[in-house]
C-alpha positions in Angstrom: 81.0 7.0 28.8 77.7 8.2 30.3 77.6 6.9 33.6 81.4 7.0 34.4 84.2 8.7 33.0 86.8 8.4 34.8 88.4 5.6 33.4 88.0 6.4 30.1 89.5 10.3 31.1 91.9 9.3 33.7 92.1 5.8 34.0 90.6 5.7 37.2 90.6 2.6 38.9 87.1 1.3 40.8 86.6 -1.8 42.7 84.4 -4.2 40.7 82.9 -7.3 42.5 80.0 -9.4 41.6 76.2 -8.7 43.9 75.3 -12.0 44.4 77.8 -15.1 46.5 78.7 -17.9 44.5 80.8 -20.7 44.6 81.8 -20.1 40.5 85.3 -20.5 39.8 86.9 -16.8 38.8 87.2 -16.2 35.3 88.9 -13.1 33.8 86.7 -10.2 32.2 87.0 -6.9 30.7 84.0 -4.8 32.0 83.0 -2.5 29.5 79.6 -0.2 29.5 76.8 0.0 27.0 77.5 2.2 24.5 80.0 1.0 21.4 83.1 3.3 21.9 86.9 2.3 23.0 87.1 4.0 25.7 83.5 2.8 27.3 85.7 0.3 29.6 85.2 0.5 33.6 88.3 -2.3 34.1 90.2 -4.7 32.0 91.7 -8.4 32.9 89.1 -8.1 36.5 89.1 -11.3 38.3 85.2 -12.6 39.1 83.1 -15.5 39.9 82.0 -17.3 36.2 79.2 -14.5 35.2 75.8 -15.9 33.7 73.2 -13.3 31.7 71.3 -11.2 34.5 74.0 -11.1 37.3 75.3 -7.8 38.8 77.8 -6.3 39.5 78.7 -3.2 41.5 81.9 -0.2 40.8 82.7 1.0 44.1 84.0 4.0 45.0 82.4 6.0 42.2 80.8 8.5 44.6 79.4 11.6 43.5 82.1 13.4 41.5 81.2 10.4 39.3 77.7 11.2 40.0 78.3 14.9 39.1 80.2 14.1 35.7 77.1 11.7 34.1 75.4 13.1 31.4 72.7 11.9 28.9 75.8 10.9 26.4 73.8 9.5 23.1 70.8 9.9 24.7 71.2 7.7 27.7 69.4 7.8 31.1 71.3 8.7 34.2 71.9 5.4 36.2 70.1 5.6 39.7 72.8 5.9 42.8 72.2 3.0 45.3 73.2 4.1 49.0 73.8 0.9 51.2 73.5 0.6 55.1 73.8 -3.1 56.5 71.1 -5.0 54.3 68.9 -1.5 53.5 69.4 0.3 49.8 67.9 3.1 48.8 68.0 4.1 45.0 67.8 7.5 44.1 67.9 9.5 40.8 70.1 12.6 40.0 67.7 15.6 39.2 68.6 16.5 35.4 
């Protein structure tokens, strides 16, 4: 809800993949975000590796019309953007 909308206002549809290379079997999973509300879903019935508490997972393709639309929805913080270039990330906040 705070960190992207889209799906919840036009069921947008972002690639979801797991950070980190396993060998897990895929299990099914409804990603959903923090905050207790129906429409806080990013993607329903996504295929991934078996998940364990702490792993990561990335929504592509949010880009910064996502960026644009985050707000501090029930007093949230603004998720950092991570930029990628081969293995090099660089994290950056959104000015409020």
């Amino acid at each position: 809800m705070n960190n992207l909308i889209r799906p919840a206002l036009y069921q947008a549809k972002h690639s979801i993949y797991c950070i980190h290379q396993t060998e897990n079997p895929c299990e099914t999973y409804d990603v959903v975000g923090p905050i207790c509300e129906s429409s806080d879903v990013f993607g329903t019935q996504i295929e991934l590796p078996k998940l364990m508490r702490g792993d990561l997972l990335a929504i592509r393709s949010a880009g910064a019309y996502g960026e644009s639309m985050s707000s501090r929805y029930n007093l949230r913080n603004i998720t950092p953007s991570i930029f990628t270039a081969g293995s090099e990330a660089t994290i950056e906040m959104m000015a409020e």
